[in-house]
C-alpha positions in Angstrom: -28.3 -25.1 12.0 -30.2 -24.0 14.8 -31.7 -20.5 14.0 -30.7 -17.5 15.4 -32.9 -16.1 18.3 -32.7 -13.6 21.1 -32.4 -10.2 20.8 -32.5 -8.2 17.9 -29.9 -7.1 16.0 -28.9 -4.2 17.9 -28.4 -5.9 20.7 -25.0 -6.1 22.5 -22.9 -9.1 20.8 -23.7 -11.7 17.9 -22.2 -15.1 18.8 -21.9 -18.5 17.2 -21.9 -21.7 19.5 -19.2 -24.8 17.9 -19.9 -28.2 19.0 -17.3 -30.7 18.9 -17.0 -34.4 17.8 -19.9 -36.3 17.1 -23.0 -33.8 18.0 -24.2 -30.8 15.9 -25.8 -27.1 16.9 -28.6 -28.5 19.3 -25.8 -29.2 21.7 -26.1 -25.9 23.0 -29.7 -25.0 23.7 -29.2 -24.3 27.3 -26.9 -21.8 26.9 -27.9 -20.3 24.1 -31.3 -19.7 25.8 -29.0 -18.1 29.0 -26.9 -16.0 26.7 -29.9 -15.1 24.6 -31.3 -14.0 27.9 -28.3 -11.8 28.7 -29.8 -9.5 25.8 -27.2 -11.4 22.6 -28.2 -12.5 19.5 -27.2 -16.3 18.9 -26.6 -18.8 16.1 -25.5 -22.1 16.6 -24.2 -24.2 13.0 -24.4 -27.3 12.2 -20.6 -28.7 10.7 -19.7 -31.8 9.3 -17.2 -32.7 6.9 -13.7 -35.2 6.4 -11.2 -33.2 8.5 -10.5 -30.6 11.2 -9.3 -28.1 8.8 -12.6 -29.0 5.7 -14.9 -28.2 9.4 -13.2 -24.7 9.9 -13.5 -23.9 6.4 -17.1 -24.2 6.6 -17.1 -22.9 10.2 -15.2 -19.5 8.9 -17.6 -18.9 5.9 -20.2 -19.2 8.4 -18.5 -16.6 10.9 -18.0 -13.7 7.8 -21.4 -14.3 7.0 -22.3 -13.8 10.7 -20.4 -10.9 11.3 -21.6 -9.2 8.4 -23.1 -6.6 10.4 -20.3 -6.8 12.7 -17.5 -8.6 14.7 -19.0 -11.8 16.5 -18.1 -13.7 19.3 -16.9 -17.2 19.1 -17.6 -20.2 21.7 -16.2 -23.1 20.8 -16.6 -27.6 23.0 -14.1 -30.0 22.7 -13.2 -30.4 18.9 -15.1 -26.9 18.0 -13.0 -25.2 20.5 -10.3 -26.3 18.2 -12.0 -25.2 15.2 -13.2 -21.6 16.5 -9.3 -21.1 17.8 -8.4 -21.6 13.8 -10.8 -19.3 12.5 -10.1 -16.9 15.0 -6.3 -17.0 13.5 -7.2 -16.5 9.9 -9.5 -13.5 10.3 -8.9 -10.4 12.0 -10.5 -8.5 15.2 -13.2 -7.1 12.4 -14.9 -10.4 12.2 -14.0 -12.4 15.4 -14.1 -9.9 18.5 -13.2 -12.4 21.3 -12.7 -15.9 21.6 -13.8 -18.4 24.0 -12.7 -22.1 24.5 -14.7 -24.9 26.4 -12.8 -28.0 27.5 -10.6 -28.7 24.2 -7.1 -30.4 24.3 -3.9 -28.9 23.0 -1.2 -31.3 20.4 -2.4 -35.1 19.5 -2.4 -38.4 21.1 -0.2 -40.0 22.5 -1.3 -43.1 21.0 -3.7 -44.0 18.3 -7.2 -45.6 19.3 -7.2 -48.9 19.0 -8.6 -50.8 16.5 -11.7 -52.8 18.6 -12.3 -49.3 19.7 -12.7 -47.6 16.6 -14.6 -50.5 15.6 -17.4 -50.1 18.7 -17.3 -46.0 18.2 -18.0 -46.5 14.6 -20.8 -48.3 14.8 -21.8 -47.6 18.0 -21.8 -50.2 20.3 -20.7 -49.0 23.2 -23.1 -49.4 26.3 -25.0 -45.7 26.6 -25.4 -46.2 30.3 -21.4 -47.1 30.7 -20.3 -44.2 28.7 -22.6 -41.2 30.1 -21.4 -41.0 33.7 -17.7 -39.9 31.7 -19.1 -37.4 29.9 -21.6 -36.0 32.6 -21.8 -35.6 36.4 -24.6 -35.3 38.5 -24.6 -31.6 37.9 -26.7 -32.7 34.7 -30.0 -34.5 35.7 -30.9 -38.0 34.3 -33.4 -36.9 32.0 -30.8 -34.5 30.6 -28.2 -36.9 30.1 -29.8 -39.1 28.3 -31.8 -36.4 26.1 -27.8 -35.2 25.2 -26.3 -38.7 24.4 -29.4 -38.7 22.7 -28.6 -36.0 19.9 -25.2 -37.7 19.4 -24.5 -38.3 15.4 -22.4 -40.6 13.6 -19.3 -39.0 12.2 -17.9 -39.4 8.7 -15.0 -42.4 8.6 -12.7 -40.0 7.5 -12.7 -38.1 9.9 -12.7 -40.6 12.4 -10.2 -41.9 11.1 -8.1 -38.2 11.3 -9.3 -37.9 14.5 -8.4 -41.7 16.4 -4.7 -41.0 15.3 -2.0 -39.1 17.1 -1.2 -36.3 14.5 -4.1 -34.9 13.8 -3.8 -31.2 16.1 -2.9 -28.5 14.2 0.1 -27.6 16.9 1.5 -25.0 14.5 -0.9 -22.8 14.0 -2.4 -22.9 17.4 1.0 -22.3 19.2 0.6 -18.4 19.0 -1.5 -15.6 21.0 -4.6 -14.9 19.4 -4.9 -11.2 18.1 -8.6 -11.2 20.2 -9.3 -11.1 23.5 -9.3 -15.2 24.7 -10.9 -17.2 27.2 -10.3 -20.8 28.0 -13.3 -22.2 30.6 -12.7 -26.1 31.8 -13.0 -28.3 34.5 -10.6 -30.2 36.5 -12.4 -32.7 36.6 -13.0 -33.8 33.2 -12.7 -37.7 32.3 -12.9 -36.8 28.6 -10.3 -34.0 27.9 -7.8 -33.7 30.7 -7.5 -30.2 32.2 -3.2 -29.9 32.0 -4.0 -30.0 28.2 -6.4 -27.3 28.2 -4.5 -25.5 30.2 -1.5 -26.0 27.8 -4.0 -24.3 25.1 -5.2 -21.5 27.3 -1.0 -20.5 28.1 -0.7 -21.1 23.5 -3.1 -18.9 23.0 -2.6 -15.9 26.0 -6.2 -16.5 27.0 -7.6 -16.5 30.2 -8.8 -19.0 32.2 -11.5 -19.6 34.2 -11.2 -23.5 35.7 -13.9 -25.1 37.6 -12.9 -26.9 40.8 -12.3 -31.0 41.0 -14.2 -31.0 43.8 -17.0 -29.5 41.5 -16.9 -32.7 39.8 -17.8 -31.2 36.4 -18.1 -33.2 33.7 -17.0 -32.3 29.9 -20.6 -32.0 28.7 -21.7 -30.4 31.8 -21.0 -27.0 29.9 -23.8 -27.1 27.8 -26.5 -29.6 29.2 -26.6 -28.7 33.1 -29.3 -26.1 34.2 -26.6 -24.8 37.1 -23.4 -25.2 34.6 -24.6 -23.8 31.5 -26.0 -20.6 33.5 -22.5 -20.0 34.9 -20.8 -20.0 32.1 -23.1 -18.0 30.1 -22.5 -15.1 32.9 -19.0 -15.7 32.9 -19.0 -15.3 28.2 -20.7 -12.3 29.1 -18.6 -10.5 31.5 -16.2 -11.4 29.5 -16.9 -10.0 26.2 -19.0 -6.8 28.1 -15.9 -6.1 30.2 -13.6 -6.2 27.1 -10.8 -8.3 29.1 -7.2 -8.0 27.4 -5.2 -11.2 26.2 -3.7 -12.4 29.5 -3.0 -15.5 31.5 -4.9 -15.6 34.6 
């Protein structure tokens, strides 16, 4: 887990940053140094575990203990979206005060991942320099890019396995407004989660959305790992959560 840093405890809003699939708290230190900077104390866990539901377990005892001295916000990429939008529907507005979602899908597959592709995922085979430019645009600089894809972790089998088939979303319990204030940010141009099934999550959950042009070209790690990206959406969290925006569809 990366350690909490910023401001002190008195300051504005105590969040916790979610990676997604495959990459653990270090993911996000670019924006927690902008939202840290915005005058927020932040805290970025580390998760791993066999399932989507065994990583929100984890990620919800982590969020109590968090919001012991009051409610936090929660940020959650890709897979920890997910995970953050679960949590946020088994507690109440007196441990998660708003919600925000970063390029995650909505409902599963609509096929299983093949078997040669599991087998080159799992054991990582794939070709860094043919699998970056779908993750990242030139928004992210070289160096970046390949410090990122170099933090990336080998998952459990299991949940792999969950994960590669077509069943694994938890649809029911994610089909429902949240009872905080929401926000869904993503791009349209993202070649790893398209952006009509995070918009299908944004309208599920009454959260807002704030999209970022195709013609942007931003990519789905982009979020967290480029200078210009990262800054913009730590100012748009921020108004967000200082402006106390109400459940509602943009």
């Amino acid at each position: 887990m990366s350690p909490p840093y910023g401001a002190t405890p008195d300051s504005r809003s105590t969040f916790v940053l979610v990676h997604g699939y495959g990459v653990r708290g270090s993911f996000w230190e670019k924006l927690q140094a902008h939202l840290a900077r915005e005058g927020h104390r932040v805290t970025a866990p580390d998760l791993s575990g066999d399932s989507p539901f065994e990583l929100a377990s984890q990620l919800e005892a982590v969020t109590r203990e968090q919001a012991a001295t009051g409610p936090v916000v929660m940020v959650g990429h890709s897979l920890g979206g997910i995970l953050c939008a679960l949590v946020a529907g088994r507690v109440g507005p007196e441990v998660v005060s708003h919600l925000v979602v970063i390029a995650s899908p909505f409902a599963g597959r609509a096929k299983s991942v093949g078997p040669v592709v599991k087998f080159l995922i799992r054991y990582r085979l794939l070709p860094p320099a043919l699998i970056r430019p779908r993750f990242f645009s030139r928004a992210t600089s070289p160096a970046d890019q390949k410090r990122w894809f170099g933090r990336a972790v080998p998952e459990s089998p299991a949940l792999q396995q969950v994960l590669f088939g077509t069943d694994w979303f938890p649809t029911k319990e994610l089909s429902r407004p949240t009872v905080q204030p929401a926000l869904v940010i993503y791009s349209e141009a993202d070649r790893i989660v398209e952006a009509a099934t995070t918009r299908q999550l944004a309208a599920a959950l009454g959260a807002r959305e704030y999209p970022f042009a195709r013609e942007l070209g931003v990519g789905h790690n982009d979020f967290a790992a480029s200078d210009a990206v990262s800054d913009e959406v730590a100012r748009t969290i921020s108004a967000f959560v200082s402006k106390g925006a109400r459940n509602a569809t943009a």
